[in-house]
C-alpha positions as CSV (number, residue, x, y, z in Angstrom):
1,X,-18.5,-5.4,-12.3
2,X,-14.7,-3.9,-12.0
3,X,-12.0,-6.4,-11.5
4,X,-9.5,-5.6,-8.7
5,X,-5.5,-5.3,-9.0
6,X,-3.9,-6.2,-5.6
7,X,-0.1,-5.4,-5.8
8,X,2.3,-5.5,-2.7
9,X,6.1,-3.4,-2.9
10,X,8.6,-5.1,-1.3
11,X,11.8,-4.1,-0.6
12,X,13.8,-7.2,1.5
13,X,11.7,-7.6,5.3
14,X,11.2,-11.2,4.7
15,X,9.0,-12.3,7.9
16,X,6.1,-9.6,7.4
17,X,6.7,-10.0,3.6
18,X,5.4,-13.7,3.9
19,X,3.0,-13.0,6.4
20,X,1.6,-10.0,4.1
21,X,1.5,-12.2,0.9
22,X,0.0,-15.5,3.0
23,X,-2.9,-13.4,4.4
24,X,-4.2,-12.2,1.4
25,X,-3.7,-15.3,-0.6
26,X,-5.9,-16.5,2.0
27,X,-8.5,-13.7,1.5
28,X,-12.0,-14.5,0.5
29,X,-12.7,-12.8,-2.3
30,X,-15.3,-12.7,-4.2
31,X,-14.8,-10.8,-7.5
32,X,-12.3,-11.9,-10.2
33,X,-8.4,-10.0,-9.4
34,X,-5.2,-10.6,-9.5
35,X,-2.0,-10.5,-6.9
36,X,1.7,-9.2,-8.0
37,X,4.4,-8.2,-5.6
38,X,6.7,-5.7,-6.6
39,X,10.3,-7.0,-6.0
40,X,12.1,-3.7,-5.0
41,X,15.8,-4.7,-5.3
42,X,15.6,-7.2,-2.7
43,X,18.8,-9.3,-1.5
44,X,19.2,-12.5,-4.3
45,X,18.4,-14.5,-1.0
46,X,15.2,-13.1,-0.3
47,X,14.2,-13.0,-4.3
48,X,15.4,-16.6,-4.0
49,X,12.5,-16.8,-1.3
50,X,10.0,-15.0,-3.4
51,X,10.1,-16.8,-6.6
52,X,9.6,-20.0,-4.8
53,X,6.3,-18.9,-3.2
54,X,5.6,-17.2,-6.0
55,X,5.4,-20.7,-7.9
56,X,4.3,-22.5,-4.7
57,X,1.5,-19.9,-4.1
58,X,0.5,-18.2,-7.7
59,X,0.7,-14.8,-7.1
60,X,2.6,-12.5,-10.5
61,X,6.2,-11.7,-9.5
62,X,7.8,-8.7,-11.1
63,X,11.2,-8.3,-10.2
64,X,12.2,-4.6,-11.0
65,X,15.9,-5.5,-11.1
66,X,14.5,-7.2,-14.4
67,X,13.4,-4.0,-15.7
68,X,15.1,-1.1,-14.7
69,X,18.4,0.1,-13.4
70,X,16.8,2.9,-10.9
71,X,17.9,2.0,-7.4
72,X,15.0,1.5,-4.7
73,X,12.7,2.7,-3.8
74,X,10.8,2.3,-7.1
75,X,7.5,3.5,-6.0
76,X,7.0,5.7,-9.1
77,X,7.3,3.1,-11.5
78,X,5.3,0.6,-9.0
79,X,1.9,2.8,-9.2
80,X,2.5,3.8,-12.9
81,X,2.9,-0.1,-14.1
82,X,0.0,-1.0,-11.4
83,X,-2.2,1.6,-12.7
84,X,-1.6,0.8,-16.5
85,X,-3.3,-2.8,-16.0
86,X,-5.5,-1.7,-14.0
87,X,-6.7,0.6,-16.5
88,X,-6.3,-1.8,-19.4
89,X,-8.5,-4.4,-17.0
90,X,-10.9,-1.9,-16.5
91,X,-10.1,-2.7,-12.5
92,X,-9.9,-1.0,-9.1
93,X,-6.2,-1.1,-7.5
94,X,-5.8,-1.9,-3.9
95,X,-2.4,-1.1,-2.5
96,X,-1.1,-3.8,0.7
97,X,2.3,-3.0,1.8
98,X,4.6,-5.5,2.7
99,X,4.1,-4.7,6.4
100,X,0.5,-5.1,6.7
101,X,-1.8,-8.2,7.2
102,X,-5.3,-8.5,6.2
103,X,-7.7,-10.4,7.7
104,X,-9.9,-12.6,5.7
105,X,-13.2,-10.2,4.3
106,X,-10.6,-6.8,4.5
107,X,-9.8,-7.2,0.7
108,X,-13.5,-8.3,0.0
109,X,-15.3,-5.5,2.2
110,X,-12.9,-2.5,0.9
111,X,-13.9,-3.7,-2.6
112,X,-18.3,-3.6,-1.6
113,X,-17.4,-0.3,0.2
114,X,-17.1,1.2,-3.6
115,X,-20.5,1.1,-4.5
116,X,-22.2,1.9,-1.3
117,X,-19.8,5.0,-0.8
118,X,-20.8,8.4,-2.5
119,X,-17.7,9.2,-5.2
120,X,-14.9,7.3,-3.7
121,X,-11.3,8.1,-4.9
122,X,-9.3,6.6,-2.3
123,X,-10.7,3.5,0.7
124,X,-8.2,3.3,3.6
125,X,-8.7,0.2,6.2
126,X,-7.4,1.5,9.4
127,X,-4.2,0.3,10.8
128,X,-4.0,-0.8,14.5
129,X,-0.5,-2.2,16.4
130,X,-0.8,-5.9,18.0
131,X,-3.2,-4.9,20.5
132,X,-5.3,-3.2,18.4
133,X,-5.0,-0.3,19.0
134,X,-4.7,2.5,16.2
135,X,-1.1,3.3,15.1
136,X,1.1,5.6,12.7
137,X,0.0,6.4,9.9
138,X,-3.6,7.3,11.2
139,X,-3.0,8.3,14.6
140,X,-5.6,11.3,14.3
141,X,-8.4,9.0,14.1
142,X,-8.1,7.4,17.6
143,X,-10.5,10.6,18.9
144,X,-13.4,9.2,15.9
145,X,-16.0,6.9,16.6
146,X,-15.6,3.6,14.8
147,X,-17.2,3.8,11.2
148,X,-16.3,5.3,7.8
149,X,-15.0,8.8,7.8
150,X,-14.7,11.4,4.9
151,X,-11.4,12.2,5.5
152,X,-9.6,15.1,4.0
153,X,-6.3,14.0,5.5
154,X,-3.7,12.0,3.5
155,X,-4.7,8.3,3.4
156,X,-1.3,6.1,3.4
157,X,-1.1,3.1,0.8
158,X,-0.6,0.5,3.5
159,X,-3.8,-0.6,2.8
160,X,-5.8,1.5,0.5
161,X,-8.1,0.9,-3.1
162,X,-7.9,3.1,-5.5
163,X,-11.1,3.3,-7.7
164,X,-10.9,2.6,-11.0
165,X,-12.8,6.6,-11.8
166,X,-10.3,8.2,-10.0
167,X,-7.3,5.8,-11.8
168,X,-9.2,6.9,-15.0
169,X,-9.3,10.6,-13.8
170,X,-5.4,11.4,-13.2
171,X,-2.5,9.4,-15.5
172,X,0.6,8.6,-12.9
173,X,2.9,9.1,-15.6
174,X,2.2,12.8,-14.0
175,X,3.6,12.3,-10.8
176,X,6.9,14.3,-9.6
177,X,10.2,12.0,-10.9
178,X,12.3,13.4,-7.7
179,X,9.6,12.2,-5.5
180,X,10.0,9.1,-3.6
181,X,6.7,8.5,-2.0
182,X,3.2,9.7,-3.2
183,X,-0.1,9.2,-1.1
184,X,0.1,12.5,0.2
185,X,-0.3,14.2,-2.9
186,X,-2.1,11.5,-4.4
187,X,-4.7,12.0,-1.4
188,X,-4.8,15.5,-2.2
189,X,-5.3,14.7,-5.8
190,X,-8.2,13.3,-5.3
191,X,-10.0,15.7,-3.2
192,X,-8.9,18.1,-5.7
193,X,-10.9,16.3,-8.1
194,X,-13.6,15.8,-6.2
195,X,-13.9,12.7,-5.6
196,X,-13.7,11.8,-1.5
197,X,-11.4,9.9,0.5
198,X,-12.7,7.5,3.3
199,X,-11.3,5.8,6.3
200,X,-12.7,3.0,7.5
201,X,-12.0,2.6,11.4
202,X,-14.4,-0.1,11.4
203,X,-12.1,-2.5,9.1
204,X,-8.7,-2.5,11.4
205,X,-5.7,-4.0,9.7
206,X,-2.4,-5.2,11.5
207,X,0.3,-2.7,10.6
208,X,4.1,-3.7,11.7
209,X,5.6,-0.6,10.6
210,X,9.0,-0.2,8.9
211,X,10.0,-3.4,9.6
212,X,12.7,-3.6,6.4
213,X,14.1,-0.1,8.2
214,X,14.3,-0.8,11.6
215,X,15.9,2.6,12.4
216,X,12.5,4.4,11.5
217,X,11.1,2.6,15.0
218,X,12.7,5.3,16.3
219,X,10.2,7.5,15.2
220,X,7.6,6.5,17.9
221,X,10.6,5.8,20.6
222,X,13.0,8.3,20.3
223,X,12.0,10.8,17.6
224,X,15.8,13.4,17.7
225,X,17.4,10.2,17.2
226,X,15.0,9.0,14.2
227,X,15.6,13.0,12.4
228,X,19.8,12.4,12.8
229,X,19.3,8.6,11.6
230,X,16.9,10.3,8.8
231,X,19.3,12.9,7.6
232,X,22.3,10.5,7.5
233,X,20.5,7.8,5.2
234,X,19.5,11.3,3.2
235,X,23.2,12.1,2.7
236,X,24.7,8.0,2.1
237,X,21.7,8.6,-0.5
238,X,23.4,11.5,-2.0
């Protein structure tokens, strides 16, 4: 039986951050894994705030500050460390941002979905706003009937496994270094491997989007002023 990884990036966002962390430290789960949240350059306060639950709660803290001197985001280096244990551990990775909360068999489900599935690469549980109703990033779904889909679409990390054959199949170390966020070609990856990538509309997950960027609400509200806000952080960036 595979282990599991969970890991969670966080970059600041404290009030989903601790409601990420306390739903799946409340998870039932029952195969042997481990938790680590990815601190991102948080603020000292909130890192303050994490190492304190991290000892009140258990979970592995690895504060990137510690360890390199690239600014955020550190995605790159996130699923290139997270895929190096899970390798060594012989172990699926699961992938829970810091602005999604699980319920209680989500974590335990996604994991018994690898063995039933035919040649998974990539599980997504579907994300659905506070009413439960599907949101951004899997809008295209709403007009599916509730199941598992074999989805050729990207599948975002905010709450996805990655099997441990396709982790085997494709090093990270490979990914592009001037990139700054990967499921889309990581989706494709796997495809292009042939392994297949499921959604699974019948295992919703609350998603509070963006939450450490406010102005990327904008995106759903007021989409010319999300591109201008977009291309200013681009250039501050620069």
């Amino acid at each position: 039986m595979n282990k599991l990884h969970i890991i969670t990036p966080v970059k600041d966002s404290m009030d989903t951050t601790l409601r990420t962390i306390a739903s799946i430290m409340e998870s039932e789960i029952n195969v042997e894994y481990s938790y680590t949240v990815y601190n991102d350059f948080s603020s000292d306060t909130n890192t303050e705030i994490l190492e304190k639950k991290s000892e009140e709660l258990g979970f592995t803290l690895v504060n990137l500050k510690q360890i390199t001197m690239h600014p955020s985001p550190n995605y790159l280096l996130i699923l290139q460390k997270a895929q190096h244990s899970a390798n060594f551990e012989n172990a699926h990775l699961m992938i829970i941002e810091s602005d999604v909360i699980v319920e209680k068999n989500t974590i335990q489900q996604m994991y018994d979905n690898v063995a039933t599935l035919n040649k998974p690469g990539m599980i997504a549980a579907v994300t659905t706003d506070i009413h439960g109703k599907i949101n951004f990033p899997y809008l295209y779904a709403r007009r599916y009937n509730t199941g598992t889909i074999n989805s050729r679409k990207r599948l975002s990390f905010c709450c996805t496994l990655l099997t441990q054959s396709f982790l085997s199949s494709f090093n990270f170390d490979a990914l592009n270094p001037e990139k700054a966020w990967y499921d889309v070609f990581i989706s494709h990856k796997s495809i292009e491997l042939e392994y297949k990538n499921y959604l699974l509309t019948s295992l919703p997950v609350l998603h509070l989007p963006h939450s450490s960027r406010p102005w990327k609400q904008l995106k759903y509200t007021n989409p010319i002023r999300y591109y201008f806000n977009k291309l200013i952080n681009k250039r501050d960036k620069i």
